[in-house]
N, C-alpha and C positions, 0 to 999 in steps of 0.2 A: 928135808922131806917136804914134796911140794903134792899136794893133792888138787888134781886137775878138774875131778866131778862136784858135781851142784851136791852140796851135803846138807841135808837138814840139821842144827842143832836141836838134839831134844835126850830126855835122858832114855828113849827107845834104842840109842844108839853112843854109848857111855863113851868116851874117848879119854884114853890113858896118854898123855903125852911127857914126853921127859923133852921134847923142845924148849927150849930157852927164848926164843925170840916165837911170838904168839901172834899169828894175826888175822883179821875177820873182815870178808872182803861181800859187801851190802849190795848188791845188784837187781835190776828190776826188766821187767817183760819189755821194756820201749828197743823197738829196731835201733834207735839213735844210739841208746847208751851199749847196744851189743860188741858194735866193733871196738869201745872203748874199755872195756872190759876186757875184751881178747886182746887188747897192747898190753895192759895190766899185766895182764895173765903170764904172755910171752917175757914182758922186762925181769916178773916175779920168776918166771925160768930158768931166765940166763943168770940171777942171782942165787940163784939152787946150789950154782958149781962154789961158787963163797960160803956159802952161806945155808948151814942146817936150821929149817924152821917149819912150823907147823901153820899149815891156813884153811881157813872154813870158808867157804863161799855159800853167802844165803842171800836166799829169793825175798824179797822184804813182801812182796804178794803173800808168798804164803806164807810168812810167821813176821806179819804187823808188828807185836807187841815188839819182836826184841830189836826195831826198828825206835819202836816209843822207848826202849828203857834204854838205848845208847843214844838215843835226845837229836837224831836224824834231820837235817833238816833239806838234804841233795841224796841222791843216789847217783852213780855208783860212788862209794865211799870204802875207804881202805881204813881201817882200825889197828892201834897197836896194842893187845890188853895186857900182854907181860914183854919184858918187864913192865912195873909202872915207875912212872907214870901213865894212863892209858893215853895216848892221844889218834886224834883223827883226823885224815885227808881224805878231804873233799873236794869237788868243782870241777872242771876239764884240765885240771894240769896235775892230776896227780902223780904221773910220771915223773914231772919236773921236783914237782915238791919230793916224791919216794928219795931221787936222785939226790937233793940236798939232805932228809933224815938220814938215808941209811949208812953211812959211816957214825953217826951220832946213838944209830941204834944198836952197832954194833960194839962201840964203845960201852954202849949201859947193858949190855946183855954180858959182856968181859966182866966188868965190874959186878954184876949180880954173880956169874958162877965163881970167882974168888970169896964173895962174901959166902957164898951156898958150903962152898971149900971149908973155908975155915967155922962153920959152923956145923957142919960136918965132922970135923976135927974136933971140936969142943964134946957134941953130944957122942961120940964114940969114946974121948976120955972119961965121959959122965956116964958112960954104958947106957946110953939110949939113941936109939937109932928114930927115923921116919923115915916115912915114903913121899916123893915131891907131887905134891897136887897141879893137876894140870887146872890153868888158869881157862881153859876152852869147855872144861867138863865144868867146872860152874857158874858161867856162859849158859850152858845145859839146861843146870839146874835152875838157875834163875829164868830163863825163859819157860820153863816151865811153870813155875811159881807162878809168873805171870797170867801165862794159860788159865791156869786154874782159877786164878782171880780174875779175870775175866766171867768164867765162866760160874762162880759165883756168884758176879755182881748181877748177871742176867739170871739167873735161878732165884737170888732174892725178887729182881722186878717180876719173875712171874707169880711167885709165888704171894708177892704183893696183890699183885692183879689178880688171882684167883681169891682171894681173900675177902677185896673189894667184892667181887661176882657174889662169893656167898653171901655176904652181907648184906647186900641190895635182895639178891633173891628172898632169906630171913625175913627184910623186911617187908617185902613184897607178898611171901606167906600170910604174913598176918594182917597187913592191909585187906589184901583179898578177902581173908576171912571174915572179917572187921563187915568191909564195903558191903560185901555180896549178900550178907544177914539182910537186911532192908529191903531190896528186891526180892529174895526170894521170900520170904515172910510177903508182902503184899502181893505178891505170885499165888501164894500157898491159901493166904484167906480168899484172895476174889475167887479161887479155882474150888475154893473148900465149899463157901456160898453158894457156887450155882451148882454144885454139884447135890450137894443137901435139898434145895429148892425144886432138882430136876426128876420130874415122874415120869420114868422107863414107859411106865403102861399108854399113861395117855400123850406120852411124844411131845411136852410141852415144861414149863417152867410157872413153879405155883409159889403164889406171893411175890412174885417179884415181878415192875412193872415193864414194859419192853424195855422203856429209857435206859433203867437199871438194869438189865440182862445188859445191855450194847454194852454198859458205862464200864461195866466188870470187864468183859470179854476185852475191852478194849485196852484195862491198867492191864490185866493178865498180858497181851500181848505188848504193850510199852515196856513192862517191866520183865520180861523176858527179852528183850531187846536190848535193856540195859547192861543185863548179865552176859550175855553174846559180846555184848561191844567190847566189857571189862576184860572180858579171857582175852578176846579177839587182839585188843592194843598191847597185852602183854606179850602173846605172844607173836607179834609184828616184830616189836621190841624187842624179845629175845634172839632173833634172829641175825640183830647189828646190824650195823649199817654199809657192810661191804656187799650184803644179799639183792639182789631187785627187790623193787618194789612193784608191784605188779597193780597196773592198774586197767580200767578197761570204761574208757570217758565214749561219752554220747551226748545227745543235746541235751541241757539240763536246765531249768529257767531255778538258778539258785534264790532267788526271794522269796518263790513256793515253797521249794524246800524251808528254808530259814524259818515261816512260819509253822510246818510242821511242826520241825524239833521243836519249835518255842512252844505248842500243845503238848508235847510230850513232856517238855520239862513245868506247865503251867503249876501241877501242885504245889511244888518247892519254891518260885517265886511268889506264888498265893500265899504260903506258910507267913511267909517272910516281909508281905506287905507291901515288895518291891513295883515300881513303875517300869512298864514297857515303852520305849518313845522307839518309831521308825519310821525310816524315812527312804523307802526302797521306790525310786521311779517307777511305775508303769511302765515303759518303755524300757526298762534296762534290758538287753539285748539278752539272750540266751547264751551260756559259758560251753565248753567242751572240755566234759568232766566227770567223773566217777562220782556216782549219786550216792553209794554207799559212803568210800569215801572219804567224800565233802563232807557227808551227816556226821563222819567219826569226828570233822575241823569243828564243824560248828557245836557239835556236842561237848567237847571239850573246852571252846570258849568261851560258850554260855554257861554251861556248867560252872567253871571259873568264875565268871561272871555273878553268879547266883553267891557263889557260894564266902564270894568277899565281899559283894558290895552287904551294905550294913542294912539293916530294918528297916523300910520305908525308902530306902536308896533308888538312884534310877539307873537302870539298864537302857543304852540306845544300841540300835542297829540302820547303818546306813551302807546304800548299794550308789554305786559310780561309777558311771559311764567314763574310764580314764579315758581311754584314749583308743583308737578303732578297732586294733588289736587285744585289749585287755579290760577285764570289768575290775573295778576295785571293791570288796565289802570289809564293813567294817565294823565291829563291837564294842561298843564303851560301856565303862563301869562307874562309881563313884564310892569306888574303893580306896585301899593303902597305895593304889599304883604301885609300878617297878621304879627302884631306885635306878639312876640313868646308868653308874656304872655297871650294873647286872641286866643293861637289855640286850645286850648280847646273849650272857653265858645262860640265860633264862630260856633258851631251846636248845642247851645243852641235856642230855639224855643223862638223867638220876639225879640235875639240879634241882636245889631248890633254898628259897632264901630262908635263911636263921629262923626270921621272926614265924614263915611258915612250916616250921620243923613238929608241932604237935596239932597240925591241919593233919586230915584225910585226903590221902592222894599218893599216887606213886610215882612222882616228879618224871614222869615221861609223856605225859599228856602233851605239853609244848612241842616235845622232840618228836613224838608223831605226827603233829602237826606238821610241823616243817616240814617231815619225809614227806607227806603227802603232797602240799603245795609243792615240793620243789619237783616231785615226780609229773608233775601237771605243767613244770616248765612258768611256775610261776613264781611270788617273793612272798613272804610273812615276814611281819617284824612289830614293834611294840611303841607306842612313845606316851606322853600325859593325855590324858580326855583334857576339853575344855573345860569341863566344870571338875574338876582332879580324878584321880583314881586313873584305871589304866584303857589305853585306847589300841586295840590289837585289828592289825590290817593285814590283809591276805588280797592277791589278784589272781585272777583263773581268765586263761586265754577265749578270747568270742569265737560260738558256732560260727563256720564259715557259712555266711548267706550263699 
């Protein structure tokens, strides 16, 4: 019994065989191996007229594993699974080799149905009978097994990954909630003050002196800006990293900018006692660049900045002129620094090192960074400050004069 069509093993299609000699013939989609298959095929024909046997032809394209579980290492490959011992031809001369087994295999398929015989005889004197299992049907079953495990070992990785997802987002909950108290609280009282202060009637603000009316109006607006940013970088980041990143750059003289933020962030390094040293040219060239943002880059490095370096510590900033094409800036701290093995994985998205594991932050601050700079076509990256702690550079490409 010689079956001519391409068969799937699988147990969708159970095959009952009482053939004796079993064989499973591994073929793949290449034009080259097609015609050598069809000599196969045809020699497998002419031994039809000899020889009753049972053969499966599979596509290894589509069912990989039971290529992995009979340990493959060529196609087209001819298998022999019963009797066993199993063995396999492979290479371009499987004709030649068929020619030398099959007298060999006809011998051991003789000797299996004598032994089948008188074991047959035995269990009929013992009044119990069986039915012969086809060695091709659990072939079947086995490739299916494999299926399944397969498709297991991919359901645990997602279900990994999902897992991960919630537990970053968990902690990201409560960060947020954590974070966002601080600003909205200094929101709430400078908004509460000038509101208490301010007389409907006479159109004006009483007790409080102009300086103070600006001073408020101006944390109210900084510290609404902060809260903006925090939702804002989460949900950048929730997004991943296969989405654009949309940016929309104009001329932007980034050292103006730089000292902004550093007014916005002045309370927290005042709290803290820290030193400002900078060293941004006059002449450093104009960038072409997203002013928004750049401010989320520099907000997260100073911010960083602020929040490791120690008591009395100093914060520097310096801008340079690299090279005609691109401006370099740069933020130093005299903090913990990054260990040199983690200056890579340290703009890695939800990293963060050990020792800052009970810091405030939602170890994405870096990773947006980086999307940003690298959306601007330009590089970030990390190494020691001269006087220790860490020294973080960015470059943003020059307006074209």
């Amino acid at each position: 019994m010689l079956k001519h069509d391409y068969m799937k093993v699988s147990q969708d299609q159970p095959i009952y065989s009482e053939a004796p000699l079993q064989l499973l013939l591994f073929v793949d989609g290449r034009p080259k191996s097609r015609q050598q298959v069809q000599r196969i095929r045809a020699y497998l024909k002419e031994l039809e007229a000899e020889y009753s046997f049972e053969l499966q032809i599979i596509d290894v394209g589509q069912q990989p594993y039971l290529a992995e579980h009979f340990k493959l290492i060529a196609t087209p490959a001819l298998i022999k699974i019963h009797p066993e011992p199993q063995q396999t031809l492979a290479g371009s001369n499987i004709i030649a080799e068929l020619k030398n087994w099959w007298p060999r295999w006809q011998t051991a398929v003789d000797a299996f149905l004598k032994l089948q015989e008188d074991l047959q005889e035995r269990r009929e004197e013992d009044g119990r009978g069986t039915s012969p299992q086809s060695t091709i049907r659990s072939v079947a079953v086995s490739a299916e097994l494999i299926r399944l495990s397969d498709e297991i070992f991919h359901l645990k990785q997602e279900k990994e990954k999902l897992q991960e997802q919630l537990q970053f987002k968990d902690r990201v909950m409560s960060m947020l909630a954590h974070d966002l108290r601080n600003p909205l609280t200094a929101t709430a009282i400078a908004i509460e003050t000038l509101q208490s202060n301010y007389n409907v009637e006479m159109g004006e603000f009483q007790r409080l002196k102009p300086a103070m009316t600006a001073h408020l109006l101006k944390q109210a607006r900084n510290q609404t800006r902060i809260i903006d940013r925090m939702i804002a970088d989460l949900l950048q980041v929730g997004r991943g990293h296969d989405t654009e990143f949309p940016i929309v750059p104009q001329k932007l003289e980034l050292g103006k900018l730089c000292l902004e933020v550093l007014e916005e962030l002045r309370d927290r390094y005042i709290a803290k006692s820290q030193k400002i040293e900078t060293d941004i040219p006059n002449d450093l060239p104009r960038v072409y660049a997203d002013p928004e943002r750049i401010r989320q880059v520099l907000v997260n490095l100073l911010d960083n900045a602020i929040k490791y370096t120690p008591a009395g510590g100093m914060i520097s900033l310096a801008g340079l002129h690299r090279t005609t094409q691109k401006v370099q800036f740069s933020i130093g701290d005299t903090g913990p620094g990054i260990p040199q093995e983690n200056r890579d994985r340290i703009f890695e998205n939800h990293f963060r090192l050990q020792r800052d594991e009970a810091t405030d932050g939602y170890g994405i601050g870096l990773a947006l960074c980086q999307r940003i700079v690298r959306a601007h076509y330009g590089q970030i990256w990390v190494d020691s400050a001269p006087q220790g702690g860490a020294w973080f550079h960015f470059t943003l490409p020059v307006y074209p004069s």
